[in-house]
N, C-alpha and C positions, 0 to 999 in steps of 0.2 A: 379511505382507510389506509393506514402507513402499514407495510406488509415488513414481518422479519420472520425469517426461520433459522433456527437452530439443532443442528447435527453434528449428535455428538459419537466418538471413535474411543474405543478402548485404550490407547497407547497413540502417544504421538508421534510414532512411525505409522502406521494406521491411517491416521489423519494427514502427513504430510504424504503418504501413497495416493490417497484417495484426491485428494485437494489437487495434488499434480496429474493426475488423472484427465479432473473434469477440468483444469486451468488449456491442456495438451488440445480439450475438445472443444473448446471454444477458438482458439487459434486455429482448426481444423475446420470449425465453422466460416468461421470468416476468409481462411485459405479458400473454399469453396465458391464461398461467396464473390470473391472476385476483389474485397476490398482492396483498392489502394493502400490504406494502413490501415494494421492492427495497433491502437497503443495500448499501451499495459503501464500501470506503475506498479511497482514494487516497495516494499518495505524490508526491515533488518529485523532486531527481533530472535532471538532463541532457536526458536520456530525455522526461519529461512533458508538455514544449511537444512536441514535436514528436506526441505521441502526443493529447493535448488537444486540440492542432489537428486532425488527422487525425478523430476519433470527432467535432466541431464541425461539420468538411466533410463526414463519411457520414451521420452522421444529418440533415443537411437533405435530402441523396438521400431517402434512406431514410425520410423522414416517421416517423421512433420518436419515439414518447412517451417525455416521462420522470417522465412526473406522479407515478407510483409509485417514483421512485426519490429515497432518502436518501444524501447526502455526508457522509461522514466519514472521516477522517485516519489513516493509520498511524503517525506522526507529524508533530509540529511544530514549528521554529525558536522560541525565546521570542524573539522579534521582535514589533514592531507588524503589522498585517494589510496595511499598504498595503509593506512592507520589502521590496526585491528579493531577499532571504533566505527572504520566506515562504513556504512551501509552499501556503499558501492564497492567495498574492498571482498566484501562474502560475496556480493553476486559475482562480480569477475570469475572470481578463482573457483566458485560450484556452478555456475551458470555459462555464462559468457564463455571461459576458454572452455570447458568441455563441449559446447555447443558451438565451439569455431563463430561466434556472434561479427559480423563486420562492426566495427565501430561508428561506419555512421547511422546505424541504427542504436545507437546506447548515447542517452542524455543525460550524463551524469551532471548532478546539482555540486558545483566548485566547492565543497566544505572549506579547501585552506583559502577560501578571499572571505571578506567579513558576511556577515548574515547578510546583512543588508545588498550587499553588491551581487552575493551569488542569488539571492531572490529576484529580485531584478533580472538576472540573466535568465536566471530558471524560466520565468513568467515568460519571455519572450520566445525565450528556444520552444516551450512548449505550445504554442499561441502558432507559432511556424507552421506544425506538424499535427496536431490534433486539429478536428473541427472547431468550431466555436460557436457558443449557444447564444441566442439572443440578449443574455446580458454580458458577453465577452469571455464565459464561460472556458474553457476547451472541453469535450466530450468524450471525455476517456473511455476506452470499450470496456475495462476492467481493474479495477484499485484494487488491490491487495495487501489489507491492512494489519499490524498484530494489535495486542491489547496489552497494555502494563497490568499492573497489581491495583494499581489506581484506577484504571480505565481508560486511562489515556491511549489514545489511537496516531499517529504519525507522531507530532511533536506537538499535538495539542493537550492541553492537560488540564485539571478539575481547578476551576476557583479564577480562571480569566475573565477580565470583566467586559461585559457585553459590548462595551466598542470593537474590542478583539475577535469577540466570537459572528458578530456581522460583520468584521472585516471583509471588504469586495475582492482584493488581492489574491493571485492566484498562488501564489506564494507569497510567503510573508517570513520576517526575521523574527526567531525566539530568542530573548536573553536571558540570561539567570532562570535555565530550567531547572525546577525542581528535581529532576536526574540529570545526572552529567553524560555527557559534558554537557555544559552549561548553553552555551550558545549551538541553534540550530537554524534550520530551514526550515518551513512543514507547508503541502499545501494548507489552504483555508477548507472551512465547510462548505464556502459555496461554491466550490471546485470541486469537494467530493462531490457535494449532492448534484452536481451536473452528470457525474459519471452514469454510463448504461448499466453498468452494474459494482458493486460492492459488496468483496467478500472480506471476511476475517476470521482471524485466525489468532483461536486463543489457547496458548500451549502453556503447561508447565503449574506449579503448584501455587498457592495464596490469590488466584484468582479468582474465587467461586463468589466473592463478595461483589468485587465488582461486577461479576457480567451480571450475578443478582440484580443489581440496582439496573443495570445497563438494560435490563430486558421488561419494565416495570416501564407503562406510558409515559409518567412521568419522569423518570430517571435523568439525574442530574448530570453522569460520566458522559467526557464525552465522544464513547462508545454510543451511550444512549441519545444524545443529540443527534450523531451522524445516523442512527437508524429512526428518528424524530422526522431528520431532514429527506432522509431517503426513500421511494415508493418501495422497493424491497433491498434489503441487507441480508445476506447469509454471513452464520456464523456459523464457522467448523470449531470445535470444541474438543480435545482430551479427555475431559471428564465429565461424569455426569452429575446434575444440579441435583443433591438430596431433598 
């Protein structure tokens, strides 16, 4: 039985306190633990400043380490790295420099080289550093996803045809997305659904339809695929489903 829970928060400050909270205690877990590395991927999204910030401000509380933890992308804008498009440009500037990050622990996906070439690279820099699952997987300790209006989740989005959505790649090139910028990176699904766990994070108004459909066994978004594909998906949520 495919497991998903949804928790929802008055105000998405709220929801990005609490999310960085439990993101801080899991990286505290695995500090314990001894892991060699933590990987994490990250996503952009609305949502992310305000959550970047948040995990910036508790982990100075908090004195966590992050010496054991690696950065990497769920997707990324083919943008330059400095572009107010990139998803790697809001984690730097709320993440990374307030958190003094060393850089060989940040795997940013090259937005300015073509999809094709920076997925290529991506696939392999992460393949490096994460484990790898029986089908060449890597096993990410935790993805951290948003939600469009569509339901779309990294850079995958409603209406791709099934050779894509089996896509084995662990990265893979988008072109002509239906939101811009047009061309991306996004992992695949069989790269989320490898991850140990999968949370998301759906902030902001015109959403309530889609996580509707997203949360329905059969649901077509593919929010509701990657919780199809997944043993449990947690969704942090703003609002609550009327």
């Amino acid at each position: 039985m495919k497991k998903l829970d949804l928790i929802s928060f008055a105000s998405a400050d709220e929801l990005a306190q609490a999310v960085a909270s439990a993101w801080l205690d899991e990286i505290e877990a695995a500090n314990r633990a001894g892991n060699r590395h933590c990987c994490m991927a990250l996503s952009g999204g609305r949502i992310a400043q305000k959550f970047f910030t948040a995990v910036a401000e508790q982990a100075g509380v908090r004195a966590v380490s992050f010496d054991r933890v690696h950065f990497f992308w769920a997707d990324e804008r083919c943008v330059p790295p400095d572009d107010a498009e990139s998803n790697f440009a809001i984690a730097r500037k709320f993440l990374f420099a307030p958190l003094k990050i060393a850089d060989v622990q940040i795997h940013r996906i090259r937005g300015e080289d073509s999809p094709e070439a920076a997925a290529k690279a991506a696939s392999a820099e992460i393949s490096k550093i994460a484990p790898l699952n029986e089908n060449g997987q890597p096993v990410l300790d935790l993805i951290l996803l948003g939600m469009g209006e569509n339901g779309h989740v990294a850079s995958l989005f409603p209406g791709e045809p099934d050779v894509l959505i089996s896509d084995r790649a662990i990265y893979r090139a988008v072109k002509n997305s239906p939101k811009p910028p047009p061309n991306r990176v996004t992992l695949g699904y069989a790269a989320i659904a490898a991850a140990k766990r999968v949370w998301v994070l759906v902030s902001g108004t015109g959403k309530e339809a889609a996580l509707r459909e997203s949360l329905i066994s059969k649901g077509r978004t593919p929010l509701a695929r990657v919780a199809q594909f997944k043993t449990h998906t947690i969704i942090f949520s703003d609002f609550l489903l009327s």
